[in-house]
One Martini backbone bead per residue (centre of mass of N, CA, C, O) as a GRO file, in nm:
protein
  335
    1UNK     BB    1   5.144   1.752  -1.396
    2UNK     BB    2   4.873   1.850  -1.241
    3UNK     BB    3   4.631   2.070  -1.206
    4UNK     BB    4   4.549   2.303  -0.971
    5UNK     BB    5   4.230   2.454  -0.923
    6UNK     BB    6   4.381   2.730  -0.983
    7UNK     BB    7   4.494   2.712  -1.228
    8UNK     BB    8   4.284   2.611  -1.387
    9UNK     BB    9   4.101   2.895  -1.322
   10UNK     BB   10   4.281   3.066  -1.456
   11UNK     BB   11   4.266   2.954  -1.740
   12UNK     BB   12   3.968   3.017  -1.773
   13UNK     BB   13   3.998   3.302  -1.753
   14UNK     BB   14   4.170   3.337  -1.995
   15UNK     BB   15   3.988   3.260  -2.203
   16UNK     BB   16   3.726   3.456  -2.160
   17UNK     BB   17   3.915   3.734  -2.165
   18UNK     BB   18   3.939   3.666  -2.488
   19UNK     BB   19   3.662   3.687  -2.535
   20UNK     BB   20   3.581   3.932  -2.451
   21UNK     BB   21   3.788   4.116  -2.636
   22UNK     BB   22   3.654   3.991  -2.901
   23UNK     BB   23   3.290   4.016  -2.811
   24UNK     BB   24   3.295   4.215  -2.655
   25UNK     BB   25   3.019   4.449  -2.553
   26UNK     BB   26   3.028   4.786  -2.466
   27UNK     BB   27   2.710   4.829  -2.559
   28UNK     BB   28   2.466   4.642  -2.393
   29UNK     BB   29   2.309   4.860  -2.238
   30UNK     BB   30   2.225   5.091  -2.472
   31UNK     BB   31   2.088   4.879  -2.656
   32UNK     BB   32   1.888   4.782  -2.453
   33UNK     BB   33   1.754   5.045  -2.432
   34UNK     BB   34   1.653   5.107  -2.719
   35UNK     BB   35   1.482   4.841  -2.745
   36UNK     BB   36   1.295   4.919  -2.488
   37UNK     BB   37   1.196   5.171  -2.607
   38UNK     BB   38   1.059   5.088  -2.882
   39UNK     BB   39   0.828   4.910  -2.673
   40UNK     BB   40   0.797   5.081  -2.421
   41UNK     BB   41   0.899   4.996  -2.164
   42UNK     BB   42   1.027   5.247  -2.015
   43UNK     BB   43   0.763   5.343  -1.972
   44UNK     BB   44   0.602   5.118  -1.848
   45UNK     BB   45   0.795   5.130  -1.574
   46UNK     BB   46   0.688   5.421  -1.504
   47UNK     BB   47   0.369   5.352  -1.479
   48UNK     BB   48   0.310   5.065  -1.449
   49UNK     BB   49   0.252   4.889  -1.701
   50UNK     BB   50   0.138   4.567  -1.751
   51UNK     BB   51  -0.006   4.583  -2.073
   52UNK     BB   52   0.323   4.628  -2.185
   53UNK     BB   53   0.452   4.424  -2.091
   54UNK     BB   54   0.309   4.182  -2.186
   55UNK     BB   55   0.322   4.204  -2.450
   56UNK     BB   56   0.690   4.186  -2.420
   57UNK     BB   57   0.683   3.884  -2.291
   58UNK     BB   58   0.534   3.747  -2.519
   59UNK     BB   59   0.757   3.801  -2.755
   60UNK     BB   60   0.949   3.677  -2.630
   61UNK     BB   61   0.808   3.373  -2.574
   62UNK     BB   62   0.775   3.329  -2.904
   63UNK     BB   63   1.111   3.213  -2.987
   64UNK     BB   64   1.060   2.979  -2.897
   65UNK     BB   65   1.132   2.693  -3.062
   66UNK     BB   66   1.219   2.960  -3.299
   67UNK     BB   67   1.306   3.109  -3.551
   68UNK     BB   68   1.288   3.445  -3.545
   69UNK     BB   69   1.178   3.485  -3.825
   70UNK     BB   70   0.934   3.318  -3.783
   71UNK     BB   71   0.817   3.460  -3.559
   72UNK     BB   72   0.807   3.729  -3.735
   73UNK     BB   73   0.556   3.602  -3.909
   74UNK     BB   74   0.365   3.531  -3.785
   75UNK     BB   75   0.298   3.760  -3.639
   76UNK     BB   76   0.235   3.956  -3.883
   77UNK     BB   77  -0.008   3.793  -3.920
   78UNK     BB   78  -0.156   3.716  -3.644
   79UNK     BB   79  -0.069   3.853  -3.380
   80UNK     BB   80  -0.123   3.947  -3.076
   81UNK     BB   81  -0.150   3.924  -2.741
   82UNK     BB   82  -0.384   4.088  -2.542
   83UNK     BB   83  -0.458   4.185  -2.203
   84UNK     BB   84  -0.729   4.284  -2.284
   85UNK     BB   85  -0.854   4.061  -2.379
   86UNK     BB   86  -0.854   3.845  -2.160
   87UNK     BB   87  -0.974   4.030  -1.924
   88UNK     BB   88  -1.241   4.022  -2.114
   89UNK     BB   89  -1.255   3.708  -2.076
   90UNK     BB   90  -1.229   3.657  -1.760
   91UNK     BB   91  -1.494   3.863  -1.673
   92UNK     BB   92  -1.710   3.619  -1.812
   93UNK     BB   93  -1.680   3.408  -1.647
   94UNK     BB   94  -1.568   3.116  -1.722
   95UNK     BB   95  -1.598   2.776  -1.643
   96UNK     BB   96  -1.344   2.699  -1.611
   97UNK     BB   97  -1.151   2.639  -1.354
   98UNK     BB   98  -0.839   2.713  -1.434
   99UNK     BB   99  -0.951   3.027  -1.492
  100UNK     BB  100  -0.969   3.184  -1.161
  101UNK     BB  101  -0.664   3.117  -1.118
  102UNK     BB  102  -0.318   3.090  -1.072
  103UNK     BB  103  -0.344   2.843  -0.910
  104UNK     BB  104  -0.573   2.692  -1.098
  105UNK     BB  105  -0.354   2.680  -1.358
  106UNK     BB  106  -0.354   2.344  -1.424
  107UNK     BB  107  -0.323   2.109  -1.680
  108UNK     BB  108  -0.469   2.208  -1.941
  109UNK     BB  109  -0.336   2.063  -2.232
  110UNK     BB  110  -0.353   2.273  -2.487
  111UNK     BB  111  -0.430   2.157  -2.814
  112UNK     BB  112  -0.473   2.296  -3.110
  113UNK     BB  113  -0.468   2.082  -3.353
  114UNK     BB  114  -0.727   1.898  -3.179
  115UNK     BB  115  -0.861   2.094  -2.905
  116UNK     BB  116  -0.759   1.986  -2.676
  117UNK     BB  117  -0.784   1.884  -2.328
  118UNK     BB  118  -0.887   1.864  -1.964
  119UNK     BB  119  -1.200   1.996  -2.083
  120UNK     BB  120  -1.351   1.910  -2.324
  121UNK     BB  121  -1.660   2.017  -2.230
  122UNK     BB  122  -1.523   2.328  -2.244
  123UNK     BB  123  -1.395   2.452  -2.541
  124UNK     BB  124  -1.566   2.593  -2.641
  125UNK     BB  125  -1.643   2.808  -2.437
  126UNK     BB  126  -1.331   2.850  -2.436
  127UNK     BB  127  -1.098   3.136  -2.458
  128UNK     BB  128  -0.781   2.991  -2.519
  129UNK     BB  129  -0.810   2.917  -2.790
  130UNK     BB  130  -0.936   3.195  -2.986
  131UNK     BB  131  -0.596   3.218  -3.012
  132UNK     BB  132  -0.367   3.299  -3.257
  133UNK     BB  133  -0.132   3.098  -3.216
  134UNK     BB  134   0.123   2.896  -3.304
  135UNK     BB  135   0.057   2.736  -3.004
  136UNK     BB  136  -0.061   2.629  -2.748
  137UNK     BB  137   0.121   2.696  -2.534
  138UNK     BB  138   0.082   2.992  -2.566
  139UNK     BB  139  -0.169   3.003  -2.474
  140UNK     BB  140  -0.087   2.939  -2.162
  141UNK     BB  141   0.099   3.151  -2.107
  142UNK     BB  142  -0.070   3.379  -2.128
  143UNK     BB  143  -0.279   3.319  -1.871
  144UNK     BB  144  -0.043   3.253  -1.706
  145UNK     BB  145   0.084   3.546  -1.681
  146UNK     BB  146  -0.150   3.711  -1.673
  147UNK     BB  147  -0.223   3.593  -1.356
  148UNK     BB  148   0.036   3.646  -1.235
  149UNK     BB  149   0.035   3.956  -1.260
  150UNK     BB  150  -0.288   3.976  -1.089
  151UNK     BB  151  -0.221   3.788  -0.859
  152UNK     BB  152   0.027   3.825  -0.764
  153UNK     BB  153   0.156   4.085  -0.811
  154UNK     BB  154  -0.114   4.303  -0.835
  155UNK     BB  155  -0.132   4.462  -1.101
  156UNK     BB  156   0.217   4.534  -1.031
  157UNK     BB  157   0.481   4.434  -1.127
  158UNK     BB  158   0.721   4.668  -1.072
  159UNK     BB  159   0.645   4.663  -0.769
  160UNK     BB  160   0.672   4.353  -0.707
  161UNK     BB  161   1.016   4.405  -0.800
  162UNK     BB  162   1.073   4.583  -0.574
  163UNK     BB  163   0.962   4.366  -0.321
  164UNK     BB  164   1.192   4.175  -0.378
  165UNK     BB  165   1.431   4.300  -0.376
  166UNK     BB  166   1.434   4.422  -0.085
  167UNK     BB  167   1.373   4.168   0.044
  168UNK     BB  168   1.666   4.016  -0.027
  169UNK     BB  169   1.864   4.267   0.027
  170UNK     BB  170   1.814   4.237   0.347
  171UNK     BB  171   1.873   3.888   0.383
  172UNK     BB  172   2.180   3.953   0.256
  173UNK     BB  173   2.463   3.903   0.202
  174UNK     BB  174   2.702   4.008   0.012
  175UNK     BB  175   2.793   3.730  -0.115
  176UNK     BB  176   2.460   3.655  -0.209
  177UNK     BB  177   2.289   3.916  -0.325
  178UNK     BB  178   2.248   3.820  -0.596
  179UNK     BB  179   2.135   3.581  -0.605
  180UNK     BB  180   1.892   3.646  -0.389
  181UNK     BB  181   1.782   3.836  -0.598
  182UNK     BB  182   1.717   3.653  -0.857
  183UNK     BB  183   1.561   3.457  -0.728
  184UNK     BB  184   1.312   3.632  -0.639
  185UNK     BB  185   1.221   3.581  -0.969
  186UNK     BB  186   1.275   3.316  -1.065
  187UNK     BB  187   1.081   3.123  -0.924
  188UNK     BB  188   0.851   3.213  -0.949
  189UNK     BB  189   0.805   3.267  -1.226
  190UNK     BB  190   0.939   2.949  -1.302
  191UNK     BB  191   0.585   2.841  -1.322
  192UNK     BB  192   0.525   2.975  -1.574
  193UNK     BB  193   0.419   2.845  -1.825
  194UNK     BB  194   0.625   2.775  -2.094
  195UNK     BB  195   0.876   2.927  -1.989
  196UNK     BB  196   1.183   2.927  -1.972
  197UNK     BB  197   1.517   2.989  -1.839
  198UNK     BB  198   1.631   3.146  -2.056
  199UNK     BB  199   1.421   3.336  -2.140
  200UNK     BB  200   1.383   3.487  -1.850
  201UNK     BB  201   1.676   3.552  -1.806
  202UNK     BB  202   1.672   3.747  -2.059
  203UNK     BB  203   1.446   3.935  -2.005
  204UNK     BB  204   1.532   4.017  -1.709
  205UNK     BB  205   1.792   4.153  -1.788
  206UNK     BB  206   1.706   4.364  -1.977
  207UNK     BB  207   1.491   4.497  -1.768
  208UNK     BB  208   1.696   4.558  -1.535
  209UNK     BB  209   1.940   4.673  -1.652
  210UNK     BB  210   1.776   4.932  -1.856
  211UNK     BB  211   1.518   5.043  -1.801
  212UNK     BB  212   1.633   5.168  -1.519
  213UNK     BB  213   1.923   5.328  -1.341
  214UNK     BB  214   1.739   5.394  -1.053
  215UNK     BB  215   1.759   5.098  -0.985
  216UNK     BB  216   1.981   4.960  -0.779
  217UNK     BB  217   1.892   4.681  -0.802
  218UNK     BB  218   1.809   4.589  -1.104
  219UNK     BB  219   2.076   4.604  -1.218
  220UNK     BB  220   2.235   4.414  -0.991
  221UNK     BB  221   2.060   4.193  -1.121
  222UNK     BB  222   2.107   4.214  -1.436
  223UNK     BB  223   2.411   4.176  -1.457
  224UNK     BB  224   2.348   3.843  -1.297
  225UNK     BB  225   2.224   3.751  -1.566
  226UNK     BB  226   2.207   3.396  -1.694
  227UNK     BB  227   2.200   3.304  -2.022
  228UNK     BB  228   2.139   2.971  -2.175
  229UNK     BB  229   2.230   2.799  -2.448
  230UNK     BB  230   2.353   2.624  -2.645
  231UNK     BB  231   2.614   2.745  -2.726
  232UNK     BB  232   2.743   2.805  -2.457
  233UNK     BB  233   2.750   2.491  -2.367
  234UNK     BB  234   2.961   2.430  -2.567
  235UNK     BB  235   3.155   2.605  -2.528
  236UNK     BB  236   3.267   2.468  -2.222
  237UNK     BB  237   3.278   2.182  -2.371
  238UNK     BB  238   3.517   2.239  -2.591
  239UNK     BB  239   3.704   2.386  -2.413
  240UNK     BB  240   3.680   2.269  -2.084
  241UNK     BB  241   3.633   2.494  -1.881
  242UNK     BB  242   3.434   2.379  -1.689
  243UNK     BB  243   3.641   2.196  -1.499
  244UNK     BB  244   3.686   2.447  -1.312
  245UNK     BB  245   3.410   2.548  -1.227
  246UNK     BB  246   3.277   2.252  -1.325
  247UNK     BB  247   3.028   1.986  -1.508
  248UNK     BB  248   2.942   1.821  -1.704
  249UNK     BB  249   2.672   1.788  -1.907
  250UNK     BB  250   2.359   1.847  -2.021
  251UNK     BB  251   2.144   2.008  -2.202
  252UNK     BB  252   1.964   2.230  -1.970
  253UNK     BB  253   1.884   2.229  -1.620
  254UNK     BB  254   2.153   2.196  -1.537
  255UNK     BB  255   2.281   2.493  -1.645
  256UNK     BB  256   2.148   2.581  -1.333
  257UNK     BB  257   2.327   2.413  -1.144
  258UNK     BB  258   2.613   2.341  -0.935
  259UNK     BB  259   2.777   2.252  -1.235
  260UNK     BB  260   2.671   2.498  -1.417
  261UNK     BB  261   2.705   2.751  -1.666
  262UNK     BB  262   2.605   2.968  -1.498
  263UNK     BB  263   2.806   2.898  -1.250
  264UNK     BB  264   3.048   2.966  -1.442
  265UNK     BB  265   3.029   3.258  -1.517
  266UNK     BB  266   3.000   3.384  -1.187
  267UNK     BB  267   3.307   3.273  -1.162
  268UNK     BB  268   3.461   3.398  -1.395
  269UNK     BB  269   3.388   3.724  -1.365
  270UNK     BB  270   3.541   3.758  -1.068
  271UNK     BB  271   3.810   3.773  -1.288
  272UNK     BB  272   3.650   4.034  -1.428
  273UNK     BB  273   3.700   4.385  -1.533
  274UNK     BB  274   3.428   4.546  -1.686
  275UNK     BB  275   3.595   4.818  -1.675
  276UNK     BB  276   3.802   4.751  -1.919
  277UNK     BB  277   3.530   4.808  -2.136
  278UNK     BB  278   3.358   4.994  -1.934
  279UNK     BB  279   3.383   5.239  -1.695
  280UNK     BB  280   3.017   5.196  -1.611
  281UNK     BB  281   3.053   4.927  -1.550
  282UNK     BB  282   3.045   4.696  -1.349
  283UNK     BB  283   3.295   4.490  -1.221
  284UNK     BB  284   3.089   4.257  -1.188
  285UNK     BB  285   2.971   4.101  -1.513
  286UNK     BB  286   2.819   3.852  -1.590
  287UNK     BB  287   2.625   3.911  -1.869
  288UNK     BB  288   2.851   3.999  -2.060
  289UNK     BB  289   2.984   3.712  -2.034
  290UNK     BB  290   2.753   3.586  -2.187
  291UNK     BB  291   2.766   3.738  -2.441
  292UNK     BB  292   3.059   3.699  -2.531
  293UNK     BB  293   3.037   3.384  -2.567
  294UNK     BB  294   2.757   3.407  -2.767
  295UNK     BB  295   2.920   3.602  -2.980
  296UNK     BB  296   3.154   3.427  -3.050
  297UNK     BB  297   2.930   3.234  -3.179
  298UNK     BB  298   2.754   3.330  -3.360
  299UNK     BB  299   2.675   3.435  -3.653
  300UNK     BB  300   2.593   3.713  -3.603
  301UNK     BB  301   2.890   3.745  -3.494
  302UNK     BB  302   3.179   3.590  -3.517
  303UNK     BB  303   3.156   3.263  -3.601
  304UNK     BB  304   3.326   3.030  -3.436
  305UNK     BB  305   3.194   2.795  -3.188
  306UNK     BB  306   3.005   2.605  -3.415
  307UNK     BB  307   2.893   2.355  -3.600
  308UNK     BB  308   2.956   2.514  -3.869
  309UNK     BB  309   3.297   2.529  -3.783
  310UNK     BB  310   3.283   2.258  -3.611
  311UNK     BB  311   3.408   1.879  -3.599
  312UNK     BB  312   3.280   1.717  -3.356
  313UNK     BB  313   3.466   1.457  -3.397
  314UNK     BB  314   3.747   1.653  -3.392
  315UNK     BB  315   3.733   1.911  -3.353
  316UNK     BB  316   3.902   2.229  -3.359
  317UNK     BB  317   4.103   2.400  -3.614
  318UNK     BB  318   4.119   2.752  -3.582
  319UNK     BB  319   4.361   2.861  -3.552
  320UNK     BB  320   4.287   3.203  -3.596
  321UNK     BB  321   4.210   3.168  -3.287
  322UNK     BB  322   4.229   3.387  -3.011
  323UNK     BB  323   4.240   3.089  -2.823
  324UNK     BB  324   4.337   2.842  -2.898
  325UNK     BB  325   4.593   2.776  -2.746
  326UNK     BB  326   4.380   2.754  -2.465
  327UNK     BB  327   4.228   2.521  -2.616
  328UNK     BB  328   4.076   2.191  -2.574
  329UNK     BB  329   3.951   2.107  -2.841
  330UNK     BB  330   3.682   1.944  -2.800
  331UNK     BB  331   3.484   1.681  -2.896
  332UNK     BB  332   3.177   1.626  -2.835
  333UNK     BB  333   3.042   1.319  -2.959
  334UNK     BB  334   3.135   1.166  -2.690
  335UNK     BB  335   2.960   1.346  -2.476
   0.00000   0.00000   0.00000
C-alpha cells in the first residue's frame, strides 16, 4: 500500500533526525562566533564599519568556483581588494557611465583574460580592471557590492539590516515571519553581480546568527538561512527525503524554488527540536539542520554520503551508515 503523505513526511523527519544526532554540530553558533571575532566582525557590527563588512564579503564570494586551498593562495599572493581603493578610484569621477552608481552598474562583462568590457573605448582608463583578483567576475562584484553598500545601504549596512528586518517583522504574522524576514535581505542583496544564492545565504547565515546574539530579529533570520551545495542537493535525492516535502529538480536555482532543497529543510527542521542538541538553540533551527546534513557528507565531516564513497551508478552500499536502513538509497545517474 502506498505511504501517505504525513507518512512519508515522518519518514523523512525520521532519517534527517538521524542525521542530526551523527553530524550535527552543537557549538555551531559559538565556532560561527569566533570565526567572525577574528575576522574583525564582531567589532565591526559594533561600529558599523562598512569598510571591514566590505573586507570579509569579498573574501566569502571570492571561494565561489574553486577549492578553498586554491583560493586561499591566490589571496595571500596578491591580496584582497579594500573598500579604500574603490572609495578612491570612485571619488576620481571615471569616465565609465556604469560606475556612477549602484543602478548604472550593470552588464559591465569585463574579462581580465581579454581586457574587454563593453565600454572598450574607455578601458584603458576604467578603475575596475587595475585589482589583480582572481577573474574579471571578482572585479565587478566588488565594485557591485562597494555600490550596493554606498548607495542602497546609505553607507550603513548594519544600519540597513536592522531597517529590512523590522519592517519585514512588523508586516509579517507568525507564519511567515522568518521567511519574509529572510527575504528581505536575499531577494535586494541577491541582484549584486556575481554573488550566487549559496554564497550569500551562507555568509548571512554566519553573520546574523552569530555577529550580535542581541540583535533577535538578526539571530531569528540567520537560523533560518539555509545554504544549498552540491553535497545537500545530492543528499536529498540519494536518500529520497525530496519526495517527501519537495521535488527533484537539478541542481542550481531550483534548490531555492517551491519544490526545492531549501524549502526541504525549512519543512522537515519544524519536526527537529533543535534545543534536544544544545539547550541554547531556537526551537526550529533550519541552519542547524542544514549544516549537518552538509557535514554528514563532507570530506571534511563525516565524510560519508559523497560521490567519492557512492556508486551513483549503483546506489549507497555503506551498511555501517547510521540511517542506511531508513536511506531509498538511490543511484543518482539515472536522474
Amino acid at each position: 500500500m502506498p505511504r501517505s503523505k504525513d507518512q512519508k513526511i515522518r519518514s523523512a523527519g525520521g532519517v534527517v533526525r538521524g542525521i542530526c544526532v551523527a553530524a550535527g554540530c552543537a557549538s555551531i553558533i559559538s565556532d560561527t562566533r569566533s570565526d567572525l571575532a577574528r575576522a574583525g566582525v564582531i567589532e565591526a557590527v559594533q561600529r558599523h564599519d562598512d569598510d571591514v563588512l566590505f573586507a570579509w564579503l569579498m573574501q566569502v564570494s571570492a571561494y565561489q568556483g574553486i577549492s578553498d586551498a586554491a583560493a586561499e593562495g591566490y589571496a595571500a599572493e596578491h591580496g584582497h581588494v579594500a573598500a579604500a581603493e574603490l572609495r578612491e578610484a570612485l571619488d576620481q569621477s571615471p569616465a565609465c557611465p556604469k560606475l556612477k552608481g549602484y543602478w548604472t552598474f550593470a552588464s559591465c562583462r569585463f574579462h581580465k583574460g581579454s581586457r574587454t568590457c563593453t565600454e572598450p573605448e574607455l578601458v584603458d582608463s576604467c578603475p575596475l580592471p587595475r585589482h589583480d583578483l582572481r577573474n574579471g567576475r571578482l572585479n565587478q562584484t566588488a565594485y557591485a557590492m562597494y555600490l550596493f553598500m554606498r548607495d542602497v545601504a546609505g553607507g550603513d549596512f548594519v544600519g540597513w539590516i536592522d531597517r529590512r528586518l523590522e519592517t519585514a517583522a512588523e508586516t509579517s504574522g507568525l507564519a511567515d515571519r522568518a521567511h519574509r524576514m529572510r527575504q528581505s535581505l536575499l531577494e535586494p542583496l541577491g541582484h549584486i553581480y556575481g554573488v550566487s544564492d549559496k554564497v550569500l545565504s551562507m555568509a548571512l547565515a554566519d553573520l546574523l546568527l552569530a555577529a550580535d546574539p542581541n540583535r533577535m530579529l538578526w539571530v531569528e533570520t540567520g537560523a533560518s538561512m539555509i545554504a544549498i551545495d552540491t553535497l545537500v542537493h545530492n543528499w536529498f535525492l540519494r536518500t529520497g527525503v525530496i519526495d517527501a516535502v519537495g521535488k527533484a529538480h537539478p541542481y542550481g536555482t531550483a534548490c531555492y524554488g517551491d519544490n526545492g532543497c531549501a524549502l526541504a529543510v525549512e519543512k522537515l527542521a519544524k519536526h527537529i527540536d533543535a534545543r534536544d542538541f544544545n539547550p541554547t538553540f531556537p526551537e526550529v533551527f533550519p541552519r542547524f539542520v542544514q549544516h549537518a546534513i552538509w557535514r554528514f557528507c563532507a570530506q571534511s565531516g563525516l565524510n560519508r554520503c559523497n560521490g567519492n564513497r557512492v556508486d551513483d551508478a549503483a546506489g549507497c552500499q555503506q551498511a555501517d551508515c547510521s540511517v542506511f536502513a531508513r536511506c531509498e538509497r538511490r543511484p543518482l545517474l539515472p536522474l
